[in-house]
C-alpha positions as a Markdown table, in Angstrom:
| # | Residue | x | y | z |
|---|---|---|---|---|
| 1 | Unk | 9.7 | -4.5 | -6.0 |
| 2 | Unk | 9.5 | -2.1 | -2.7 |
| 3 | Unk | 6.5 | -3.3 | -0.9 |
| 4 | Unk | 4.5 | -0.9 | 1.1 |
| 5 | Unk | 2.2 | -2.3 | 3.8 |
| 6 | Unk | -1.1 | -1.8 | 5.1 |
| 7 | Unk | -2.1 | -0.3 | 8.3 |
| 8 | Unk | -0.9 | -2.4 | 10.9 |
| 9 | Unk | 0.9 | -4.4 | 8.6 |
| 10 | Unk | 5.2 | -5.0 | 8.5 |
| 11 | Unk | 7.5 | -6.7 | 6.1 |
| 12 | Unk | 6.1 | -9.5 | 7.1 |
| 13 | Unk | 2.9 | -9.0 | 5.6 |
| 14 | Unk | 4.1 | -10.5 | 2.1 |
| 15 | Unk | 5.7 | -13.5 | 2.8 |
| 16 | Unk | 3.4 | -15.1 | -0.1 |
| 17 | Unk | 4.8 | -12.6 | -2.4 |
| 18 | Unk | 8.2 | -13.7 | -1.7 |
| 19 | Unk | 7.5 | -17.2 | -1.6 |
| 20 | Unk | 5.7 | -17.0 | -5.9 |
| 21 | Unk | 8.2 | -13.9 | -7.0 |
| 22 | Unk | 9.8 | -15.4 | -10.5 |
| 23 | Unk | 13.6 | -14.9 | -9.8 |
| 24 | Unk | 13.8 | -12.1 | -12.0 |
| 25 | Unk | 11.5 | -9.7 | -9.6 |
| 26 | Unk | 13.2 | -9.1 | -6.1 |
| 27 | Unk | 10.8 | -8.5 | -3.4 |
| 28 | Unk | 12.0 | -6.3 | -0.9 |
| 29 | Unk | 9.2 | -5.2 | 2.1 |
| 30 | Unk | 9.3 | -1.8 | 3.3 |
| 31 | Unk | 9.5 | -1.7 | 7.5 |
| 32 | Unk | 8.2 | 1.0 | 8.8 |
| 33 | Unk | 8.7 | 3.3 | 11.9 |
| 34 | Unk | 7.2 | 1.5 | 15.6 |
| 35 | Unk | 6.8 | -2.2 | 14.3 |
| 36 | Unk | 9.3 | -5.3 | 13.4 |
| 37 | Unk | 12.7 | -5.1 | 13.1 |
| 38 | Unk | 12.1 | -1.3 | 14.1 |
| 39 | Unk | 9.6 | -1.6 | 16.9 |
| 40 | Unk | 11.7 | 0.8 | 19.2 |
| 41 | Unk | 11.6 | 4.1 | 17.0 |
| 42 | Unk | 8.2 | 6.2 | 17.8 |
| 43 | Unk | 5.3 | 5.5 | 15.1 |
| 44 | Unk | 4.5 | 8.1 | 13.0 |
| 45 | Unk | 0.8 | 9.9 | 12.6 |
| 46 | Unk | 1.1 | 12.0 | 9.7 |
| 47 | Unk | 1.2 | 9.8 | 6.0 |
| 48 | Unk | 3.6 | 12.6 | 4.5 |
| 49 | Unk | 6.6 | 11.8 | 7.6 |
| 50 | Unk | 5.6 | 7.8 | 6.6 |
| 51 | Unk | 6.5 | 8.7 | 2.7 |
| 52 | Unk | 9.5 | 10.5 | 3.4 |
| 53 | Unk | 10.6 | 7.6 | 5.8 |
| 54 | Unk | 9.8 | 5.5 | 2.6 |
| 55 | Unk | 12.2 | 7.7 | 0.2 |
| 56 | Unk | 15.0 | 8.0 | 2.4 |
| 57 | Unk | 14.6 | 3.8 | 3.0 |
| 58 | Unk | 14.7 | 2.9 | -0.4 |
| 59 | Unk | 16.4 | 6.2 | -2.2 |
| 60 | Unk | 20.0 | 4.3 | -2.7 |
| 61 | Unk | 18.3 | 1.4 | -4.1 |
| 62 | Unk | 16.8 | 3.3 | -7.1 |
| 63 | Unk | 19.8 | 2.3 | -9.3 |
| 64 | Unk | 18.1 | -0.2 | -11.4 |
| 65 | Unk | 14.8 | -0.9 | -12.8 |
| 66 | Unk | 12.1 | -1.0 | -9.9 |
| 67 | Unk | 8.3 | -0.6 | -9.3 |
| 68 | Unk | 6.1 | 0.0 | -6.3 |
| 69 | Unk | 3.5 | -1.9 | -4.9 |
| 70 | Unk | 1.2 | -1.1 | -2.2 |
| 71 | Unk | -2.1 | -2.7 | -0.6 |
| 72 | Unk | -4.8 | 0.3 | 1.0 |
| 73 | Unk | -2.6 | 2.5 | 3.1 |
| 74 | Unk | 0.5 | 0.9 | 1.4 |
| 75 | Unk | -1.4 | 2.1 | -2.2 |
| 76 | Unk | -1.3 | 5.8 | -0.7 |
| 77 | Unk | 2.3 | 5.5 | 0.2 |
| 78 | Unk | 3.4 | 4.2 | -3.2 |
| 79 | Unk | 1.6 | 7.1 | -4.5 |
| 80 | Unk | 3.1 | 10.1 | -2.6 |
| 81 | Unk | 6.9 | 8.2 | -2.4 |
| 82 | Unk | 6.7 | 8.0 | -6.1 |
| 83 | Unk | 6.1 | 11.7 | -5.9 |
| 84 | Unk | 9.0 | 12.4 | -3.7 |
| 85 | Unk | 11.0 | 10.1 | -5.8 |
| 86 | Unk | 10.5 | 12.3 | -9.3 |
| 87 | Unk | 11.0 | 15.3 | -7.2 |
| 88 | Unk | 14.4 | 14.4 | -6.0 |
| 89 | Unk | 15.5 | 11.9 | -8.8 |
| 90 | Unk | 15.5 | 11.4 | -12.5 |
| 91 | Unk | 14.5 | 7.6 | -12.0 |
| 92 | Unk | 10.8 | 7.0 | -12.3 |
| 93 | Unk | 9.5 | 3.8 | -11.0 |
| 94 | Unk | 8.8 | 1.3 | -14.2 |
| 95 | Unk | 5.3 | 0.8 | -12.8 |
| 96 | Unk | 3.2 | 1.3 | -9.6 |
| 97 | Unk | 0.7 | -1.4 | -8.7 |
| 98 | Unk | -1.9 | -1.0 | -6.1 |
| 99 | Unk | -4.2 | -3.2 | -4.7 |
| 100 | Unk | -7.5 | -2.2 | -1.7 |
| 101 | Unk | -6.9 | 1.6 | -2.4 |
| 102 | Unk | -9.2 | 4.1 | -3.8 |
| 103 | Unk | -7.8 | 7.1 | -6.1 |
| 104 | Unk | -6.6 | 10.2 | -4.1 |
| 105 | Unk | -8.9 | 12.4 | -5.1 |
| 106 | Unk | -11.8 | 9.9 | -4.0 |
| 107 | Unk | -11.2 | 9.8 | -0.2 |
| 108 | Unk | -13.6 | 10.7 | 2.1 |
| 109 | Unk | -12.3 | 12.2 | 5.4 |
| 110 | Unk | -13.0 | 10.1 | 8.5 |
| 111 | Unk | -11.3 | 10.4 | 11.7 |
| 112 | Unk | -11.7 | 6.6 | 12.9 |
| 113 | Unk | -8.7 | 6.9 | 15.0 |
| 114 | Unk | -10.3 | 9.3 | 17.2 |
| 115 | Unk | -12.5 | 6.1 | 18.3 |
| 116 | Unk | -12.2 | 4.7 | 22.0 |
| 117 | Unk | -10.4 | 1.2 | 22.1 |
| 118 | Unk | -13.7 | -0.5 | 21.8 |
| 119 | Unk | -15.2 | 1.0 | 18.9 |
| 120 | Unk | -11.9 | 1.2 | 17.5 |
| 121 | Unk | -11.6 | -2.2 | 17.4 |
| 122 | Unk | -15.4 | -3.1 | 16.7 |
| 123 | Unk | -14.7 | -1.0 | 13.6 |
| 124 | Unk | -11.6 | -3.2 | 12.9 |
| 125 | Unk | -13.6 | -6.4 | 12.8 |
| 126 | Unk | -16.2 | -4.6 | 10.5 |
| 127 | Unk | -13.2 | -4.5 | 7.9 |
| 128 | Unk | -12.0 | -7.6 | 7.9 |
| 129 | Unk | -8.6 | -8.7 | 7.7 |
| 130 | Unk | -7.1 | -8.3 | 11.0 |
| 131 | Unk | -6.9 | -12.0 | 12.4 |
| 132 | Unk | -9.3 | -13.3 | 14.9 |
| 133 | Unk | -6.2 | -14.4 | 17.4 |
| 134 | Unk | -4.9 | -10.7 | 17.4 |
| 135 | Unk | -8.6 | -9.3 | 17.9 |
| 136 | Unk | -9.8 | -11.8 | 20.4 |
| 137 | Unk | -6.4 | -11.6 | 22.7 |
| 138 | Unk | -5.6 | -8.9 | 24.9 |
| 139 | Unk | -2.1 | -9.1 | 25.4 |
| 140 | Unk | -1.7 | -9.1 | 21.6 |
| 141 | Unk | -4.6 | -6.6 | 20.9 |
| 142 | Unk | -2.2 | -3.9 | 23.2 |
| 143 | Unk | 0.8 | -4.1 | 21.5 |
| 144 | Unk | -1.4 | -3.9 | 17.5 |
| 145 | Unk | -3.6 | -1.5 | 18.4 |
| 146 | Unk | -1.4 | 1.9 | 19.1 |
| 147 | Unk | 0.6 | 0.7 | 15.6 |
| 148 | Unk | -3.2 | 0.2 | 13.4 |
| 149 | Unk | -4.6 | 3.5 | 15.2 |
| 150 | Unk | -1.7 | 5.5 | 14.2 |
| 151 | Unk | -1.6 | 4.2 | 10.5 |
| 152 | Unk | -5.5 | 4.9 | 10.4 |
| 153 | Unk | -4.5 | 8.3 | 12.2 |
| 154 | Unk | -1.5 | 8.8 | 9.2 |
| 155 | Unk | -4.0 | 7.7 | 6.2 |
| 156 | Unk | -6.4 | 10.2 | 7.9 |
| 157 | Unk | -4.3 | 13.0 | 7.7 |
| 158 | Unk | -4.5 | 13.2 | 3.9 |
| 159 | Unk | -5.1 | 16.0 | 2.0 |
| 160 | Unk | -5.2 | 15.6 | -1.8 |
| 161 | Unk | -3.7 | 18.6 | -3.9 |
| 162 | Unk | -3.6 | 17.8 | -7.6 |
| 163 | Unk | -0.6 | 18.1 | -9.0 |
| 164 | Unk | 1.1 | 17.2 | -13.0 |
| 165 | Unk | 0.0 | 13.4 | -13.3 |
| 166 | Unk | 3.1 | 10.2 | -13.8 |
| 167 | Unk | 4.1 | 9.5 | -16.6 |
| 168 | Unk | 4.3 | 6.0 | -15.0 |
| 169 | Unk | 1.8 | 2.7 | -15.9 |
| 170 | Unk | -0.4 | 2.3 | -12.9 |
| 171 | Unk | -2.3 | -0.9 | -12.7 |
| 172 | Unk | -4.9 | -1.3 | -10.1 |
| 173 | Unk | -6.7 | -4.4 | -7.8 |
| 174 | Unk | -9.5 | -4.7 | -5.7 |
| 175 | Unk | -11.8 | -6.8 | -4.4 |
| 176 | Unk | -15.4 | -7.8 | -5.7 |
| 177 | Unk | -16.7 | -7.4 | -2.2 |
| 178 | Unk | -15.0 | -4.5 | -1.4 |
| 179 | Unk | -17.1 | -1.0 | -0.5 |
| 180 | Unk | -15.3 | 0.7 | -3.9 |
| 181 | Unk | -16.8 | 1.4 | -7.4 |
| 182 | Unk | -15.2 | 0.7 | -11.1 |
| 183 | Unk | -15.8 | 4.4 | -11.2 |
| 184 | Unk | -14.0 | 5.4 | -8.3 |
| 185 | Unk | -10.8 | 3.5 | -9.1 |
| 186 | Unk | -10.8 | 4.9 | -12.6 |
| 187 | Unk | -10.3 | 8.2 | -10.6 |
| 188 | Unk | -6.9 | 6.9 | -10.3 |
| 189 | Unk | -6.3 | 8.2 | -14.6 |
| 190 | Unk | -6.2 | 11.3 | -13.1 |
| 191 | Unk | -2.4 | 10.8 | -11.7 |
| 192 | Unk | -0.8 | 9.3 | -15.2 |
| 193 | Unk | -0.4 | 10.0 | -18.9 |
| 194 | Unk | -0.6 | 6.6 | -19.0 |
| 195 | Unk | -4.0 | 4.3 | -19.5 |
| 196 | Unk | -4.6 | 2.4 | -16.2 |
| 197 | Unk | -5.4 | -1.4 | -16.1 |
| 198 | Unk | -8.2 | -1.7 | -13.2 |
| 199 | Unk | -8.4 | -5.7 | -12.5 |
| 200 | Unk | -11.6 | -7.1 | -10.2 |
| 201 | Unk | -10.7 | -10.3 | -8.1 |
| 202 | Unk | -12.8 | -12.2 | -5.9 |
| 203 | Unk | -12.7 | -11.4 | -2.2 |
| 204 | Unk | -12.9 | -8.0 | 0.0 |
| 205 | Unk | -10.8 | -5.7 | 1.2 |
| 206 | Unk | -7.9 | -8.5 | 2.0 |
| 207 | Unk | -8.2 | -10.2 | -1.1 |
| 208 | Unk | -4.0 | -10.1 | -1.0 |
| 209 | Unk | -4.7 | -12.8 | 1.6 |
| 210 | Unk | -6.3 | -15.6 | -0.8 |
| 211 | Unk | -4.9 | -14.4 | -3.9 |
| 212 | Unk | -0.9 | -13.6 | -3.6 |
| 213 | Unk | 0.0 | -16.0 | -6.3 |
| 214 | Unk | -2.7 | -14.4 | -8.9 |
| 215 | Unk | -1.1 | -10.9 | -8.2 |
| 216 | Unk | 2.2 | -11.8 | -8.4 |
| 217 | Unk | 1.3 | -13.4 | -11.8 |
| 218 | Unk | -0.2 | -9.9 | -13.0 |
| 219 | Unk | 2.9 | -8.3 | -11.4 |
| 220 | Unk | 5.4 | -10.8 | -13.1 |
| 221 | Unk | 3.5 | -10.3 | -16.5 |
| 222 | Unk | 3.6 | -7.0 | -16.8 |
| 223 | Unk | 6.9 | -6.4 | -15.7 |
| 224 | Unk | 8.6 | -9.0 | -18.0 |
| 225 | Unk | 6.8 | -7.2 | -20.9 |
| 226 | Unk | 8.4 | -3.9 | -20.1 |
| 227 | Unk | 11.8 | -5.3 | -19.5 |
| 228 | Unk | 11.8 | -6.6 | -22.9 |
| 229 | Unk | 11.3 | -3.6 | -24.1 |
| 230 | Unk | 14.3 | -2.0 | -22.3 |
């Protein structure tokens, strides 16, 4: 399972998927360019570069069943890697889940990373999810807030095209509390031939937070039922 973070998020950010993965379901969290283990490589702006750095990090691991995963920017990722993957490969993903992330062709254009530092990061404790310690310390707040603007800056630059939809199961999460409508995550049946499985869960937009054993418990499910059917 190739994880794909959030903005401002690294490998890191799904520790508690590690920790409740059954044994048969490998979790292995994407790092991306600027942050972690790869903190001295420039950040990319643009969500198309971040997908392609997403192929080319996982495109020699395709050689046995796998599915992608991805929470709000990591949802968009998932989405446009899976495309690169089909173009380039013959091996589909075996299913795409994606949590906090609205269907492509629902996104309204903002341009919150043109904000100053202060409302920039006003608008970041609006959303919830970015921890007080990082928000509320300076130091800290210096080094997250170039790598969060340029994600926002990345999911920003988005422009959706529609194109021949998956045929790839696509199950979708979000939270009850969240700013999204059933009706705007059933956009999503746009992209697959395949019916989508929308699941509500308590919580906003970092719902992942409170409930990483519950969604690994969806994920595990799901995925054990296919692989039986291999």
């Amino acid at each position: 399972m190739f994880c794909l973070p959030f903005a401002g998020g690294n490998k890191y950010s799904f520790g508690e998927y590690e920790r409740f993965a059954p044994e048969f379901v490998e979790v292995i969290p994407v790092e991306l360019p600027g942050r972690g283990s790869r903190a001295d490589e420039a950040l990319l702006t643009n969500i198309y570069d971040l997908a392609e750095d997403v192929f080319f990090s996982i495109k020699n691991k395709l050689d046995k069943p796998y599915i992608l995963y991805g929470h709000s920017m990591g949802g968009l990722l998932a989405y446009l890697t899976a495309k690169l993957i089909i173009k380039n490969f013959s091996s589909e993903p075996l299913h795409m889940f994606i949590t906090g992330c609205t269907a492509p062709s629902t996104r309204d254009k903002s341009y919150l990373h043109l904000l100053s530092k202060e409302d920039f990061i006003k608008k970041l404790k609006e959303l919830g999810g970015c921890p007080e310690e990082i928000l509320n310390n300076g130091d800290i707040l210096d080094f997250f807030e170039p790598i969060i603007k340029a994600d926002f800056q990345a999911v920003e630059s988005f422009e959706y095209q529609q194109t021949t939809p998956f045929d790839i199961p696509l199950t979708l999460m979000f939270g009850m509390s969240e700013k999204v409508t059933q009706s705007e995550m059933r956009e999503w049946q746009k992209e697959t031939t395949r019916s989508i499985d929308i699941i509500q869960m308590p919580g906003d937009h970092f719902f992942i937070n409170q409930f990483g054993f519950q969604i690994i418990k969806v994920i595990a499910r799901k995925i054990s039922n296919q692989l039986q059917k291999l």
